[in-house]
C-alpha positions in Angstrom: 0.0 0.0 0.0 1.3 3.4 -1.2 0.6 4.8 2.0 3.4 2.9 3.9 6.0 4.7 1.3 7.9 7.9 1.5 6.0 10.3 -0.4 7.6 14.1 -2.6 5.6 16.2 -5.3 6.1 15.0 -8.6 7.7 18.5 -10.4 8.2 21.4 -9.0 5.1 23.9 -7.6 6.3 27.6 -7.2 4.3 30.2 -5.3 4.4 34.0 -4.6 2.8 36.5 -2.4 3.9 38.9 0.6 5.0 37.5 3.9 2.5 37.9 6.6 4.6 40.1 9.5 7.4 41.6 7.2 5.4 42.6 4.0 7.9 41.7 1.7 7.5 40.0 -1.8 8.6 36.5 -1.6 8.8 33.8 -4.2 8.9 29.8 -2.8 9.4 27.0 -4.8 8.8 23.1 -3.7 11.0 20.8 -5.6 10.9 17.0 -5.0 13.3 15.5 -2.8 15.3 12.1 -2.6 13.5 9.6 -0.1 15.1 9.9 3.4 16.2 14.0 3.1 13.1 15.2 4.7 11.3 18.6 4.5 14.3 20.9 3.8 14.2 25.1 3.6 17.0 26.8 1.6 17.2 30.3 1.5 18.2 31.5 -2.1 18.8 35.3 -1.2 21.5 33.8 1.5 24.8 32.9 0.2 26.3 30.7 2.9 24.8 28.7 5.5 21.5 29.0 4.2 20.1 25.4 4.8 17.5 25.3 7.3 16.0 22.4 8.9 12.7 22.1 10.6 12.8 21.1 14.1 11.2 21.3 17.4 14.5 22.2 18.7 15.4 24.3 15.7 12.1 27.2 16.8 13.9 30.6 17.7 10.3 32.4 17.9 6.9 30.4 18.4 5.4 34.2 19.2 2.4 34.7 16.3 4.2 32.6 13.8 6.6 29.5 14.2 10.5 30.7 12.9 13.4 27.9 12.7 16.8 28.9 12.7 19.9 27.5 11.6 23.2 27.4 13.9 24.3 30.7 12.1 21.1 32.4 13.0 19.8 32.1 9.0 16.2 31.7 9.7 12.6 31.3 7.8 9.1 31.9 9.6 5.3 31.5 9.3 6.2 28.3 8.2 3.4 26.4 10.0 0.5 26.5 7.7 2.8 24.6 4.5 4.1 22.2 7.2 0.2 21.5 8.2 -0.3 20.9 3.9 3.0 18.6 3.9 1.6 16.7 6.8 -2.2 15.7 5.6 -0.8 15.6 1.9 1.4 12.9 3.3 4.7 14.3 2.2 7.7 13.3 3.6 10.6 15.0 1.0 10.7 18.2 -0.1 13.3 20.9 -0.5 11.6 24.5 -0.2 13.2 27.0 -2.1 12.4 30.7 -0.8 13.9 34.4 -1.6 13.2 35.8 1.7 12.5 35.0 5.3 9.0 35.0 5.6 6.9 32.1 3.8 3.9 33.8 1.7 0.9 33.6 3.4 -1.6 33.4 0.7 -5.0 33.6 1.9 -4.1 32.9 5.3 -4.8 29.5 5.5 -3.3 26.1 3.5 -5.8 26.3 1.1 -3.7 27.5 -1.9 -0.7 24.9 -0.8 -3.3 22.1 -0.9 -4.6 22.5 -3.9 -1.5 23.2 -6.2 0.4 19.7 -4.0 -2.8 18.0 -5.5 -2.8 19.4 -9.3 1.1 18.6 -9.2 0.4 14.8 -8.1 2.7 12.6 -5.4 5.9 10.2 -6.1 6.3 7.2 -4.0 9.7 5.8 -3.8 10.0 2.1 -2.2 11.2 3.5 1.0 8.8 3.1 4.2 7.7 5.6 6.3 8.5 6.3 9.9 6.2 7.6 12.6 6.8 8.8 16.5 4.4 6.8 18.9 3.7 8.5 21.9 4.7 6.2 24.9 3.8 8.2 28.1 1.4 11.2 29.0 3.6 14.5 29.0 1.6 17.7 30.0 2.7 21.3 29.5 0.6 24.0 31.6 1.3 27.8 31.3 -1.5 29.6 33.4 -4.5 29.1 31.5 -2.7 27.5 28.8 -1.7 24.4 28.4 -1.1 20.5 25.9 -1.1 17.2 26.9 0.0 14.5 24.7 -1.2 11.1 25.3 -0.9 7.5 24.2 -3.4 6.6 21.1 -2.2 2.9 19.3 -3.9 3.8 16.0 -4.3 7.6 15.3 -3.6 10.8 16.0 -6.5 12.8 17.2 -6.2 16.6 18.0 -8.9 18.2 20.8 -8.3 22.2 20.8 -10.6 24.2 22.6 -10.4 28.3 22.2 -12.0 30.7 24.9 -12.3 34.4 23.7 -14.0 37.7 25.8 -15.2 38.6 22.1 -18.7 37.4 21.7 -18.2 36.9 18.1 -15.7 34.3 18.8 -16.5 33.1 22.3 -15.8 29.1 23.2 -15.2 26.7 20.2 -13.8 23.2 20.6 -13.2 20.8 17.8 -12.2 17.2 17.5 -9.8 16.0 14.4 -8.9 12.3 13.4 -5.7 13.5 11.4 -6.1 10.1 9.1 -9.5 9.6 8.8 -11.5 12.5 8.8 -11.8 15.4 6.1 -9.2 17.8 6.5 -10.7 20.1 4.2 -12.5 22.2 6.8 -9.2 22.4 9.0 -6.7 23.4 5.5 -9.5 25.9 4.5 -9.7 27.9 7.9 -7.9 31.4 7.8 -5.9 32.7 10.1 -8.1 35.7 12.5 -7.1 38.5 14.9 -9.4 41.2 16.5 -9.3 44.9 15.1 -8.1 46.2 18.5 -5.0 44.1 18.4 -4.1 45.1 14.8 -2.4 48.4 16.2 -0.4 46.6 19.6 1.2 44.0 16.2 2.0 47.0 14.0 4.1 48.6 17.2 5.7 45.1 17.3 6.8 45.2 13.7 4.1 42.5 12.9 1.3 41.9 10.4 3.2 44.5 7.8 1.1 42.8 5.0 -2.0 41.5 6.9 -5.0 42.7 5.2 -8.4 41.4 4.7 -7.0 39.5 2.1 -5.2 37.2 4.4 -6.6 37.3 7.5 -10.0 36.9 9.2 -10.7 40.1 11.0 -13.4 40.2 14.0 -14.6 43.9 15.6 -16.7 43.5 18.0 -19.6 41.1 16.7 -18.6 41.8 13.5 -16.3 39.9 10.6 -14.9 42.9 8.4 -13.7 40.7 5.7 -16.6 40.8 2.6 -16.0 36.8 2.7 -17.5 35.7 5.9 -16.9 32.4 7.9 -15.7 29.7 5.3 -16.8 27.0 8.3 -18.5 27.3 11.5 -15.8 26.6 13.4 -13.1 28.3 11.5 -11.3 30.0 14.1 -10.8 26.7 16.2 -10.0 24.9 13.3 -7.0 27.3 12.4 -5.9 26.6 15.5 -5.9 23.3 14.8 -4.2 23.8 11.6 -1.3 25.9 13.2 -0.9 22.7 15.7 -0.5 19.9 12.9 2.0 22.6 11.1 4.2 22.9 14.4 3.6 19.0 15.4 5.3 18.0 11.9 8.4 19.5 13.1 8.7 16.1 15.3 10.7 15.3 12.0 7.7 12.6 11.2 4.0 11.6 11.6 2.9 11.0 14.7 0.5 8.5 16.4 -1.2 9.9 20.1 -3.6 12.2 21.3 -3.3 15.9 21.4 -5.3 17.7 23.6 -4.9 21.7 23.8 -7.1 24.4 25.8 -5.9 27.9 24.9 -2.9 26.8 23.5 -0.7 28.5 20.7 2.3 28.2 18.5 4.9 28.7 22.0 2.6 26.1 24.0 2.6 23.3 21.0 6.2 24.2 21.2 7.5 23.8 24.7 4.8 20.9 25.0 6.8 18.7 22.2 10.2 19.9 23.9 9.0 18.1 26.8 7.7 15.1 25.2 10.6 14.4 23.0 13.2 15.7 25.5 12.6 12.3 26.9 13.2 8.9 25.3 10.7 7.1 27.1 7.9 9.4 26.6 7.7 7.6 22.7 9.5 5.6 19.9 10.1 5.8 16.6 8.7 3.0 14.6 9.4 2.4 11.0 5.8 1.1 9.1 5.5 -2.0 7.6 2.6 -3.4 5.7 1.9 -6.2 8.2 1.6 -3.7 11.0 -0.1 -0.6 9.9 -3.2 0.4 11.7 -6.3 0.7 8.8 -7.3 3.5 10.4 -3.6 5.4 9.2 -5.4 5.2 6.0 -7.1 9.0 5.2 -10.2 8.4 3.3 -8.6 9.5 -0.1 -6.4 6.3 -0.1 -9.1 3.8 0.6 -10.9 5.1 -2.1 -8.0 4.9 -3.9 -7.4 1.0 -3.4 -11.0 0.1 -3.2 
């Protein structure tokens, strides 16, 4: 079954746009990759030293956006929304090719990145795929915020619940099965901040090319954007996107249970340095045929094979 193989894009897939905090042009290009390199960022506009490699240990910033650095300080960020595509496309190779060191945000979500990886079509080389198989409960609790990682023998299920004071947004809580259920709602959901928030980020040097275009904006009990909700619970489920983007820097798929109240980009992060700071909190397993869970197959590859 294709699904137990290493998985890259078939030909290149090259996308531009403006970076979301530094509203700069930037060009990225994906370009297959040889089984076993991994998801790869080079940074074309840097000489030397410009390889970077995606790792939990690798985050320098996990404050509004996910950043990885190299050991010369050569970094890329807002990488989290094509590392939740790579993941639920099932791609495991990939060099990304990028002028600049924000990603492009597009419309704020992974719906452009989705549907280009499927126009361009997947390669499957005979090399099997690897996963990280959570052993042991590991919790990570900052005040109100907090992830807990649990055992789970056949999936990976993600629980996020969001509490807002805006009435708009209030409580939403949603419940993914990463393998089996559609994905569609959770790639589709666009990134969202209140109005009176836009002016603390734009003091911070953030959001330089946010705009309506890009990002979900809520004042009071009101969306501004002309295009309203694409989901009813599309702010939740962006949360849930920007967790499977920051879990894939593991370095591989995971099997477990996720569970995250309030959580963010710096809790997913200091949550999976906990859990794999540890070598009994999980294992690495490589997949075989004989011992793959049907339920790691996504809906798209039983119908595939049926």
């Amino acid at each position: 079954m294709s699904v137990l193989k290493q998985k890259t894009i078939v030909k290149p897939i090259s996308f531009s746009g403006i970076g979301l905090h530094t509203g700069k042009k930037v060009i990225m290009n994906l370009m297959p990759a040889e089984a076993n390199t991994g998801i790869v960022f080079k940074r074309s506009d840097v000489r030397d030293n410009n390889i970077i490699y995606p790792s939990v240990f690798n985050v320098s910033s996990a404050s509004y956006c996910t950043r990885i650095e190299n050991e010369t300080g050569c970094s890329v960020s807002t990488i989290e929304h094509l590392m939740a595509a790579l993941y639920g496309k099932g791609i495991d190779n990939l060099l990304i090719d990028i002028n600049s060191e924000e990603l492009p945000i597009m419309d704020g979500s992974s719906k452009n990145f989705v549907e280009e990886i499927d126009k361009c079509g997947l390669e499957i080389s005979d090399n099997p795929i690897r996963i990280i198989k959570i052993e042991k409960s590991v919790e990570f609790i900052d005040g109100e915020k907090k992830i807990k990682f649990e055992p789970n023998k056949i999936s990976l299920e993600i629980d996020f619940e969001i509490n807002y004071k805006n009435k708009l947004i209030s409580s939403q809580r949603n419940k993914v099965n990463v393998y089996m259920d559609d994905l569609n709602p959770i790639f589709n959901s666009r990134t969202f901040c209140l109005y009176e928030d836009i002016e603390k980020l734009k003091k911070m040097d953030l959001a330089k090319g946010g705009s309506l275009d890009n990002a979900i904006v809520v004042k009071d009990n009101e969306i501004l954007n002309t295009e309203k909700l694409r989901n009813k619970k599309e702010f939740v489920n962006h949360k849930i996107l920007d967790c499977l983007g920051d879990i894939y820097l593991a370095g591989y798929k995971m099997v477990g249970r996720i569970t995250s109240v309030q959580g963010g980009h710096n809790v997913t992060n200091l949550g999976l340095r906990k859990l794999l700071g540890n070598n009994d909190n999980f294992s690495i397993i490589e997949l075989k045929e004989k011992n793959i869970p049907h339920s790691f197959l996504n809906k798209n590859i039983l119908k595939s094979i049926a």
